[in-house]
C-alpha positions in Angstrom: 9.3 0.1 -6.1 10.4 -3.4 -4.8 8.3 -6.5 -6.0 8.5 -9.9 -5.0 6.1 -12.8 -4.8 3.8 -13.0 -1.7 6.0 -16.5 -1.0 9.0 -14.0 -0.9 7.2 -12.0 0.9 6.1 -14.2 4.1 9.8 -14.9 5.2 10.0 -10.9 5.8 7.2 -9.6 6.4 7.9 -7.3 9.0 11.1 -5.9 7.4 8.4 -5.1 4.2 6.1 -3.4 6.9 9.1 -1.2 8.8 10.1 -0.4 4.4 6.8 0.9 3.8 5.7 2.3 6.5 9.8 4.4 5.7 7.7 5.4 2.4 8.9 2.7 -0.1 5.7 0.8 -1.3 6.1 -2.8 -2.0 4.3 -4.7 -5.8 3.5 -8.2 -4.4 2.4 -10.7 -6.9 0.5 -13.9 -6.6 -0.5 -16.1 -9.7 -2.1 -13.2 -12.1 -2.7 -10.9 -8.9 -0.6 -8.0 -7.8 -1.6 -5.9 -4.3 0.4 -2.6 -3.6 1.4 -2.3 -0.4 1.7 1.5 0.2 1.9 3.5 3.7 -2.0 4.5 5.6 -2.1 7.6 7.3 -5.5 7.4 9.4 -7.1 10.7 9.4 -6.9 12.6 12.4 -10.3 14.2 13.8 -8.3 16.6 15.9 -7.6 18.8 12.8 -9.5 20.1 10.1 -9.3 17.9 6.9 -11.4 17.9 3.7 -11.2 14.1 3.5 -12.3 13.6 6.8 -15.6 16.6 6.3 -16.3 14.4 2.9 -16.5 11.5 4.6 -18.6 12.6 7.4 -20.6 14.9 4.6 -21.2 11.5 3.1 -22.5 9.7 5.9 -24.9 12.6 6.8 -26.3 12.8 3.5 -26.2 9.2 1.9 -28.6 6.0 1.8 -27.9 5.0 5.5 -28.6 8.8 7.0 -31.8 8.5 9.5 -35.2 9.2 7.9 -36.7 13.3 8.6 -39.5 13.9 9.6 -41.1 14.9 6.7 -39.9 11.2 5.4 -41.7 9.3 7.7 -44.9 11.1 7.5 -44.8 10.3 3.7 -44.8 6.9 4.5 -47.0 6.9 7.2 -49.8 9.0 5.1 -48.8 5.9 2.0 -49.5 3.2 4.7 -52.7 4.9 5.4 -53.7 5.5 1.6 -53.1 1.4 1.4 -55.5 0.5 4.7 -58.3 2.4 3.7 -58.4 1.1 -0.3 -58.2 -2.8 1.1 
């Protein structure tokens, strides 16, 4: 793996992407810092991929995921509860 310092790094950065994106990750270092530059494949939707279900799992399922309908009526009954003991 090559490493060089991100000044080293400015003067070629587009030879370092071409190198990387060939499969040969780059170490840069800055100061105490270092950042891995390493090839991205984006996922692609058109096939079937675990990573990509997870993902999709996880936004289904996690904190930002719409409230049911047996959610709101919770609240709703709650916000009732409140108004009548005021």
């Amino acid at each position: 793996m090559k490493t060089m310092t991100v000044d080293q790094a400015k003067t070629r950065l587009g030879k370092l992407v071409d190198q990387v994106h060939g499969g040969a990750p780059v170490l840069l270092v800055h100061k105490n810092k270092l950042v891995k530059l390493e090839r991205f494949e984006p996922l692609d939707p058109e096939f079937d991929s675990p990573e990509l279900e997870a993902m999709l799992l996880k936004a289904v399922t996690g904190p930002h995921s719409p409230y049911s309908k047996r959610d709101l009526e919770d609240v709703a009954a709650k916000v009732r509860r409140e108004m009548r003991s005021r």
